[in-house]
C-alpha positions as CSV (number, residue, x, y, z in Angstrom):
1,X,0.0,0.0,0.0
2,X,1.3,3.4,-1.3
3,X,1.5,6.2,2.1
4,X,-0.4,9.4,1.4
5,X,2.0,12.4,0.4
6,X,1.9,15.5,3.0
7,X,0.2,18.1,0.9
8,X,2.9,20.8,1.0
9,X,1.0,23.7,2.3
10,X,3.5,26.4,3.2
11,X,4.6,26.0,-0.6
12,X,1.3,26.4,-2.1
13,X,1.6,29.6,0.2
14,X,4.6,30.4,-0.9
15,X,3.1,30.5,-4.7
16,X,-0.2,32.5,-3.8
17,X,1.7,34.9,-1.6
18,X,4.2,35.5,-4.9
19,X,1.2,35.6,-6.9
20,X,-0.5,38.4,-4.9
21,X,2.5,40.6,-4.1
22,X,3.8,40.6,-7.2
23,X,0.5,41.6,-8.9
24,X,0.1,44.4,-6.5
25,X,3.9,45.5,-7.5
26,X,2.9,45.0,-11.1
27,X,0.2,47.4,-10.7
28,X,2.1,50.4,-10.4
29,X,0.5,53.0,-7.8
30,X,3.5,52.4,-5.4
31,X,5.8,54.8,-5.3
32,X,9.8,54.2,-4.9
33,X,9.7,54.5,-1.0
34,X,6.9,52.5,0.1
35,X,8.4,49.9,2.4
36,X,6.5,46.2,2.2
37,X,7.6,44.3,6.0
38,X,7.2,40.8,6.4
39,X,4.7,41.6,9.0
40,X,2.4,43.6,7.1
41,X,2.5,41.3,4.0
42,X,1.3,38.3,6.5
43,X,-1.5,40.7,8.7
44,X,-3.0,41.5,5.0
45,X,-2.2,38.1,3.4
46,X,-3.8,36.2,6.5
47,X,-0.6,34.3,6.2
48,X,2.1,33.3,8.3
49,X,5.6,35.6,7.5
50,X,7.5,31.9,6.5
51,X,5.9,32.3,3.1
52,X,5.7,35.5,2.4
53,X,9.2,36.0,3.3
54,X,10.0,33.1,1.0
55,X,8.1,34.8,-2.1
56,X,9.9,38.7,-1.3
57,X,13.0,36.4,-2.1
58,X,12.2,34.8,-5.0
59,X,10.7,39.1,-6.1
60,X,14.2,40.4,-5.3
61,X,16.0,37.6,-7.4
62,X,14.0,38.5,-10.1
63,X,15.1,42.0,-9.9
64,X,11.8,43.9,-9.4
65,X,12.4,44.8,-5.1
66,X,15.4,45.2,-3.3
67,X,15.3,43.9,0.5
68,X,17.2,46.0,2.9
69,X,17.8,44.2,6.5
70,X,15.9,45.6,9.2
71,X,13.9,47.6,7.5
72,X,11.6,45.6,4.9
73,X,11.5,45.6,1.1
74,X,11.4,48.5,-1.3
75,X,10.7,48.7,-5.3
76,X,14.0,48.9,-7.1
77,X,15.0,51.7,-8.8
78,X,16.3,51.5,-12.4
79,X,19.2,53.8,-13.1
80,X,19.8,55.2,-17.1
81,X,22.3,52.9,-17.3
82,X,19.9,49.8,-16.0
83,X,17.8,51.2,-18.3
84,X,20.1,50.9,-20.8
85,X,21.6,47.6,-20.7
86,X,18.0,46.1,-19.7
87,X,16.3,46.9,-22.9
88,X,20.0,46.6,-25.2
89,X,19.8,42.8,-23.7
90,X,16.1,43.1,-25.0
91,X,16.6,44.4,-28.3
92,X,19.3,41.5,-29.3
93,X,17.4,38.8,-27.8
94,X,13.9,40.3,-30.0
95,X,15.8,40.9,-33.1
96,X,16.7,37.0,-32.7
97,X,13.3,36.2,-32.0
98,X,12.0,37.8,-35.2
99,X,15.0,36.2,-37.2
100,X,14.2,32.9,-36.2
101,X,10.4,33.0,-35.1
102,X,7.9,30.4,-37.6
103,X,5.9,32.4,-39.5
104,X,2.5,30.6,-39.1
105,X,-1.0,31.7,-40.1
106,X,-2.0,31.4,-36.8
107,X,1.1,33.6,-35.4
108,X,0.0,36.5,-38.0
109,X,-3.7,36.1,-36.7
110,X,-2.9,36.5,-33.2
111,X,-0.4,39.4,-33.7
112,X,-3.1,41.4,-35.8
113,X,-5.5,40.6,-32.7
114,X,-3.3,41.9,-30.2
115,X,-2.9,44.9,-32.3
116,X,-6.4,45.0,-32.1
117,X,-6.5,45.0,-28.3
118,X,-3.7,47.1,-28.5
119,X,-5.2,50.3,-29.9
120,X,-8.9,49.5,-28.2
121,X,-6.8,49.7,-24.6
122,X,-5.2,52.5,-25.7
123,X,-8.2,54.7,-26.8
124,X,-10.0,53.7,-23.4
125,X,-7.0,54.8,-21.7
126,X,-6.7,51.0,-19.9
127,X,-2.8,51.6,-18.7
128,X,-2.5,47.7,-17.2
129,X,-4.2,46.3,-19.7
130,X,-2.3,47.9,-22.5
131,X,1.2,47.0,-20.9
132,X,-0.1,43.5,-20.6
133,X,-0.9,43.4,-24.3
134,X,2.3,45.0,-25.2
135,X,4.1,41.9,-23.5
136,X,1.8,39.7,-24.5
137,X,2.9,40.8,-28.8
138,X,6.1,40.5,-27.9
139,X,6.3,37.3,-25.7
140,X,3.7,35.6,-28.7
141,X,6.9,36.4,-31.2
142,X,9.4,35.2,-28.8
143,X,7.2,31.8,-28.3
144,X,6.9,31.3,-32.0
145,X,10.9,30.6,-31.7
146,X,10.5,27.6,-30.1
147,X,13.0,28.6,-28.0
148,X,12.1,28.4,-24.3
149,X,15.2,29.9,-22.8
150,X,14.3,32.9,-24.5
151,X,11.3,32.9,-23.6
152,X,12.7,32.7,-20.0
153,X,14.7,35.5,-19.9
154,X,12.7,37.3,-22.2
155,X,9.9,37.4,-19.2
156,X,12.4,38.0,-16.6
157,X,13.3,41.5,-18.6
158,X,9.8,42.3,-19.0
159,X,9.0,41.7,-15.7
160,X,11.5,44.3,-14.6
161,X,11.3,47.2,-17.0
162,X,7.2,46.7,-16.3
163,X,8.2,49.3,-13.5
164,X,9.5,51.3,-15.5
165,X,6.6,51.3,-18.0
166,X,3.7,51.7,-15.0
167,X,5.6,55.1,-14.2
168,X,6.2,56.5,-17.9
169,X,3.0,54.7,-19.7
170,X,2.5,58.1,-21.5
171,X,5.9,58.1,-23.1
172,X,5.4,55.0,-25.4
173,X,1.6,54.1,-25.4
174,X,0.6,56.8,-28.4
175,X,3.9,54.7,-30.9
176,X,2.9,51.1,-29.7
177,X,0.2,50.1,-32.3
178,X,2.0,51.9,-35.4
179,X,5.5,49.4,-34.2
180,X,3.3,46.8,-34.0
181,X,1.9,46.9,-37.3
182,X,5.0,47.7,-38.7
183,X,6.8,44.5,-37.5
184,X,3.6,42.3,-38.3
185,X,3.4,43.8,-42.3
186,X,7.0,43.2,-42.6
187,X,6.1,39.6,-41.2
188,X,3.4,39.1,-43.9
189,X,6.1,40.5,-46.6
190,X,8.2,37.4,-45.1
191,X,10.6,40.0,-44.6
192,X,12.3,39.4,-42.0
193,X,15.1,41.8,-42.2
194,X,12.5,44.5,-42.2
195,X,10.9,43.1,-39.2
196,X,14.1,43.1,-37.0
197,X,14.8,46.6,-38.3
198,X,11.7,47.7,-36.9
199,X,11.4,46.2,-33.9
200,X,14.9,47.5,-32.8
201,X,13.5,50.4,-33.2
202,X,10.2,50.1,-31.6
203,X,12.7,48.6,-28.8
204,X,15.2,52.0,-28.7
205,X,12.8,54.3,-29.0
206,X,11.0,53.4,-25.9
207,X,14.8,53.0,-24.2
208,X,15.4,56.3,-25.0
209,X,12.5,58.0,-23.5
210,X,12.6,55.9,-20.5
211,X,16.3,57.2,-20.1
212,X,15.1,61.0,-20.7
213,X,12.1,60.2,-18.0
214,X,14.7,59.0,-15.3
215,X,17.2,61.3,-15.8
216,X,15.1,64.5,-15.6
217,X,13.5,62.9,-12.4
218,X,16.6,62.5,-10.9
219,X,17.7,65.8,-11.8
220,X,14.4,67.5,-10.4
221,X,14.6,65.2,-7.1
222,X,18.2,66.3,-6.9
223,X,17.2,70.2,-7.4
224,X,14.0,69.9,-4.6
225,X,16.5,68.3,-2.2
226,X,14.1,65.4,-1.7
227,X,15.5,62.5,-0.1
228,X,15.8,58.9,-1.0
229,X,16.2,57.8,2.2
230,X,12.1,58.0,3.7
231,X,9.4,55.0,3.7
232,X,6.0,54.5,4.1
233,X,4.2,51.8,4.6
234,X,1.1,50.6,1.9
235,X,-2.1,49.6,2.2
236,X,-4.6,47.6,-0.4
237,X,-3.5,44.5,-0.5
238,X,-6.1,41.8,-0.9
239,X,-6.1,39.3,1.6
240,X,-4.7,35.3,0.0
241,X,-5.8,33.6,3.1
242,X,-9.1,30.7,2.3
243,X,-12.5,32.2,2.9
Protein backbone atom coordinates (compact mmCIF):
# COMPACT_ATOMS: atom_id res chain seq x y z
CA UNK A 1 0.00 0.00 0.00
CA UNK A 2 1.29 3.38 -1.27
CA UNK A 3 1.53 6.18 2.13
CA UNK A 4 -0.41 9.43 1.42
CA UNK A 5 1.97 12.43 0.39
CA UNK A 6 1.87 15.54 3.00
CA UNK A 7 0.22 18.10 0.88
CA UNK A 8 2.90 20.85 1.03
CA UNK A 9 1.05 23.68 2.32
CA UNK A 10 3.52 26.37 3.23
CA UNK A 11 4.64 26.03 -0.65
CA UNK A 12 1.26 26.41 -2.13
CA UNK A 13 1.58 29.62 0.17
CA UNK A 14 4.56 30.35 -0.87
CA UNK A 15 3.11 30.54 -4.66
CA UNK A 16 -0.16 32.45 -3.75
CA UNK A 17 1.74 34.87 -1.58
CA UNK A 18 4.18 35.49 -4.87
CA UNK A 19 1.23 35.63 -6.88
CA UNK A 20 -0.51 38.36 -4.94
CA UNK A 21 2.45 40.59 -4.13
CA UNK A 22 3.83 40.64 -7.22
CA UNK A 23 0.49 41.58 -8.89
CA UNK A 24 0.06 44.38 -6.48
CA UNK A 25 3.91 45.50 -7.52
CA UNK A 26 2.88 45.05 -11.10
CA UNK A 27 0.21 47.38 -10.73
CA UNK A 28 2.05 50.41 -10.39
CA UNK A 29 0.51 52.97 -7.84
CA UNK A 30 3.49 52.38 -5.38
CA UNK A 31 5.81 54.79 -5.33
CA UNK A 32 9.76 54.24 -4.93
CA UNK A 33 9.74 54.54 -1.04
CA UNK A 34 6.89 52.51 0.14
CA UNK A 35 8.43 49.88 2.43
CA UNK A 36 6.55 46.20 2.20
CA UNK A 37 7.58 44.26 5.98
CA UNK A 38 7.16 40.75 6.41
CA UNK A 39 4.67 41.64 9.00
CA UNK A 40 2.39 43.64 7.05
CA UNK A 41 2.46 41.32 4.02
CA UNK A 42 1.35 38.27 6.50
CA UNK A 43 -1.45 40.68 8.66
CA UNK A 44 -3.03 41.49 5.00
CA UNK A 45 -2.15 38.14 3.36
CA UNK A 46 -3.83 36.23 6.54
CA UNK A 47 -0.59 34.34 6.21
CA UNK A 48 2.11 33.33 8.34
CA UNK A 49 5.56 35.59 7.53
CA UNK A 50 7.49 31.90 6.49
CA UNK A 51 5.92 32.27 3.05
CA UNK A 52 5.69 35.54 2.39
CA UNK A 53 9.20 36.00 3.35
CA UNK A 54 9.99 33.09 0.97
CA UNK A 55 8.14 34.84 -2.06
CA UNK A 56 9.86 38.69 -1.29
CA UNK A 57 13.05 36.41 -2.05
CA UNK A 58 12.22 34.84 -5.04
CA UNK A 59 10.72 39.13 -6.11
CA UNK A 60 14.20 40.43 -5.29
CA UNK A 61 15.97 37.64 -7.37
CA UNK A 62 13.98 38.55 -10.07
CA UNK A 63 15.08 42.05 -9.89
CA UNK A 64 11.84 43.92 -9.36
CA UNK A 65 12.40 44.80 -5.13
CA UNK A 66 15.43 45.17 -3.30
CA UNK A 67 15.25 43.86 0.47
CA UNK A 68 17.24 45.95 2.91
CA UNK A 69 17.77 44.24 6.51
CA UNK A 70 15.88 45.57 9.24
CA UNK A 71 13.89 47.64 7.50
CA UNK A 72 11.58 45.62 4.89
CA UNK A 73 11.48 45.59 1.06
CA UNK A 74 11.36 48.54 -1.28
CA UNK A 75 10.66 48.75 -5.32
CA UNK A 76 13.97 48.86 -7.14
CA UNK A 77 15.01 51.74 -8.76
CA UNK A 78 16.35 51.55 -12.44
CA UNK A 79 19.20 53.79 -13.05
CA UNK A 80 19.79 55.23 -17.08
CA UNK A 81 22.25 52.90 -17.31
CA UNK A 82 19.91 49.83 -16.02
CA UNK A 83 17.82 51.24 -18.28
CA UNK A 84 20.11 50.86 -20.83
CA UNK A 85 21.65 47.60 -20.72
CA UNK A 86 18.03 46.11 -19.74
CA UNK A 87 16.35 46.93 -22.94
CA UNK A 88 20.03 46.57 -25.20
CA UNK A 89 19.76 42.80 -23.73
CA UNK A 90 16.09 43.14 -25.03
CA UNK A 91 16.57 44.36 -28.33
CA UNK A 92 19.28 41.50 -29.25
CA UNK A 93 17.41 38.85 -27.79
CA UNK A 94 13.88 40.33 -29.97
CA UNK A 95 15.80 40.92 -33.08
CA UNK A 96 16.66 37.02 -32.74
CA UNK A 97 13.34 36.19 -31.95
CA UNK A 98 12.02 37.81 -35.18
CA UNK A 99 14.97 36.18 -37.18
CA UNK A 100 14.16 32.92 -36.19
CA UNK A 101 10.37 32.97 -35.10
CA UNK A 102 7.91 30.43 -37.60
CA UNK A 103 5.88 32.42 -39.54
CA UNK A 104 2.49 30.56 -39.09
CA UNK A 105 -1.02 31.67 -40.14
CA UNK A 106 -2.00 31.39 -36.85
CA UNK A 107 1.09 33.56 -35.37
CA UNK A 108 -0.02 36.51 -38.04
CA UNK A 109 -3.70 36.08 -36.71
CA UNK A 110 -2.86 36.54 -33.15
CA UNK A 111 -0.43 39.37 -33.72
CA UNK A 112 -3.12 41.40 -35.84
CA UNK A 113 -5.53 40.57 -32.65
CA UNK A 114 -3.34 41.91 -30.25
CA UNK A 115 -2.90 44.89 -32.27
CA UNK A 116 -6.39 44.95 -32.15
CA UNK A 117 -6.53 44.97 -28.34
CA UNK A 118 -3.70 47.10 -28.50
CA UNK A 119 -5.25 50.31 -29.94
CA UNK A 120 -8.93 49.53 -28.16
CA UNK A 121 -6.76 49.74 -24.59
CA UNK A 122 -5.16 52.47 -25.69
CA UNK A 123 -8.18 54.66 -26.84
CA UNK A 124 -9.96 53.73 -23.37
CA UNK A 125 -7.04 54.78 -21.66
CA UNK A 126 -6.69 51.05 -19.95
CA UNK A 127 -2.75 51.63 -18.68
CA UNK A 128 -2.51 47.74 -17.19
CA UNK A 129 -4.18 46.31 -19.66
CA UNK A 130 -2.29 47.92 -22.48
CA UNK A 131 1.19 47.02 -20.89
CA UNK A 132 -0.08 43.48 -20.56
CA UNK A 133 -0.90 43.36 -24.34
CA UNK A 134 2.27 45.04 -25.20
CA UNK A 135 4.07 41.88 -23.45
CA UNK A 136 1.77 39.75 -24.54
CA UNK A 137 2.88 40.76 -28.83
CA UNK A 138 6.13 40.46 -27.91
CA UNK A 139 6.28 37.32 -25.72
CA UNK A 140 3.70 35.57 -28.69
CA UNK A 141 6.90 36.43 -31.18
CA UNK A 142 9.37 35.15 -28.84
CA UNK A 143 7.24 31.81 -28.35
CA UNK A 144 6.89 31.32 -31.96
CA UNK A 145 10.94 30.64 -31.66
CA UNK A 146 10.53 27.61 -30.07
CA UNK A 147 12.96 28.55 -28.02
CA UNK A 148 12.14 28.38 -24.29
CA UNK A 149 15.16 29.93 -22.77
CA UNK A 150 14.30 32.91 -24.55
CA UNK A 151 11.33 32.92 -23.63
CA UNK A 152 12.73 32.68 -20.03
CA UNK A 153 14.68 35.48 -19.87
CA UNK A 154 12.66 37.34 -22.22
CA UNK A 155 9.94 37.42 -19.21
CA UNK A 156 12.41 38.03 -16.61
CA UNK A 157 13.28 41.50 -18.61
CA UNK A 158 9.84 42.31 -18.96
CA UNK A 159 8.98 41.74 -15.73
CA UNK A 160 11.50 44.27 -14.58
CA UNK A 161 11.27 47.24 -17.01
CA UNK A 162 7.20 46.69 -16.32
CA UNK A 163 8.19 49.26 -13.46
CA UNK A 164 9.49 51.30 -15.54
CA UNK A 165 6.57 51.31 -18.00
CA UNK A 166 3.70 51.71 -14.95
CA UNK A 167 5.64 55.12 -14.18
CA UNK A 168 6.17 56.47 -17.90
CA UNK A 169 2.98 54.65 -19.75
CA UNK A 170 2.49 58.07 -21.54
CA UNK A 171 5.93 58.14 -23.12
CA UNK A 172 5.37 54.96 -25.36
CA UNK A 173 1.61 54.07 -25.40
CA UNK A 174 0.63 56.81 -28.38
CA UNK A 175 3.90 54.65 -30.88
CA UNK A 176 2.93 51.13 -29.70
CA UNK A 177 0.24 50.13 -32.26
CA UNK A 178 2.04 51.91 -35.37
CA UNK A 179 5.52 49.41 -34.24
CA UNK A 180 3.30 46.76 -34.01
CA UNK A 181 1.88 46.89 -37.31
CA UNK A 182 5.00 47.65 -38.74
CA UNK A 183 6.77 44.54 -37.51
CA UNK A 184 3.60 42.31 -38.32
CA UNK A 185 3.38 43.83 -42.32
CA UNK A 186 6.98 43.23 -42.60
CA UNK A 187 6.12 39.63 -41.24
CA UNK A 188 3.40 39.06 -43.87
CA UNK A 189 6.12 40.50 -46.60
CA UNK A 190 8.25 37.39 -45.09
CA UNK A 191 10.63 40.01 -44.56
CA UNK A 192 12.27 39.37 -41.96
CA UNK A 193 15.12 41.83 -42.22
CA UNK A 194 12.52 44.52 -42.17
CA UNK A 195 10.89 43.10 -39.19
CA UNK A 196 14.14 43.11 -37.04
CA UNK A 197 14.83 46.59 -38.27
CA UNK A 198 11.74 47.73 -36.93
CA UNK A 199 11.43 46.19 -33.93
CA UNK A 200 14.90 47.55 -32.76
CA UNK A 201 13.46 50.44 -33.19
CA UNK A 202 10.25 50.06 -31.55
CA UNK A 203 12.71 48.62 -28.79
CA UNK A 204 15.16 52.03 -28.68
CA UNK A 205 12.79 54.32 -28.98
CA UNK A 206 11.00 53.43 -25.92
CA UNK A 207 14.76 53.01 -24.17
CA UNK A 208 15.37 56.28 -24.97
CA UNK A 209 12.47 57.95 -23.52
CA UNK A 210 12.57 55.85 -20.48
CA UNK A 211 16.29 57.20 -20.08
CA UNK A 212 15.10 61.03 -20.70
CA UNK A 213 12.07 60.17 -17.99
CA UNK A 214 14.72 59.03 -15.30
CA UNK A 215 17.16 61.34 -15.80
CA UNK A 216 15.14 64.52 -15.59
CA UNK A 217 13.46 62.91 -12.44
CA UNK A 218 16.61 62.46 -10.91
CA UNK A 219 17.71 65.84 -11.80
CA UNK A 220 14.40 67.50 -10.38
CA UNK A 221 14.59 65.24 -7.12
CA UNK A 222 18.24 66.34 -6.87
CA UNK A 223 17.15 70.15 -7.41
CA UNK A 224 14.01 69.85 -4.57
CA UNK A 225 16.47 68.31 -2.15
CA UNK A 226 14.07 65.41 -1.70
CA UNK A 227 15.48 62.47 -0.08
CA UNK A 228 15.79 58.90 -1.03
CA UNK A 229 16.18 57.80 2.22
CA UNK A 230 12.11 57.96 3.69
CA UNK A 231 9.39 54.96 3.67
CA UNK A 232 6.02 54.54 4.06
CA UNK A 233 4.15 51.83 4.65
CA UNK A 234 1.09 50.59 1.92
CA UNK A 235 -2.06 49.60 2.15
CA UNK A 236 -4.64 47.56 -0.42
CA UNK A 237 -3.51 44.52 -0.48
CA UNK A 238 -6.09 41.80 -0.93
CA UNK A 239 -6.14 39.29 1.64
CA UNK A 240 -4.74 35.34 0.02
CA UNK A 241 -5.80 33.55 3.10
CA UNK A 242 -9.08 30.74 2.30
CA UNK A 243 -12.47 32.20 2.91
Amino acid sequence: MSAIKKLSLPQNLTALAYDSIKRYIMEGDLDEDARLTEEFLSNRLGISKSPVREALNSLQAEGLIRIEPRRGAFLRRFSAKEIKDLYGLREELEAYAVGVADLTPQLIAELHTSIEHTRSLVKAKNRIGHIEEDTHFHQTIAKASGNAELCRVLSNIHNQIWLCRCKSYSLSSSTAVQAHLKILEAFQKNDRAAAQSHMRMHIALVRERLIEFVTQKDEAVDENGASHGSSREIDGLASTAAD
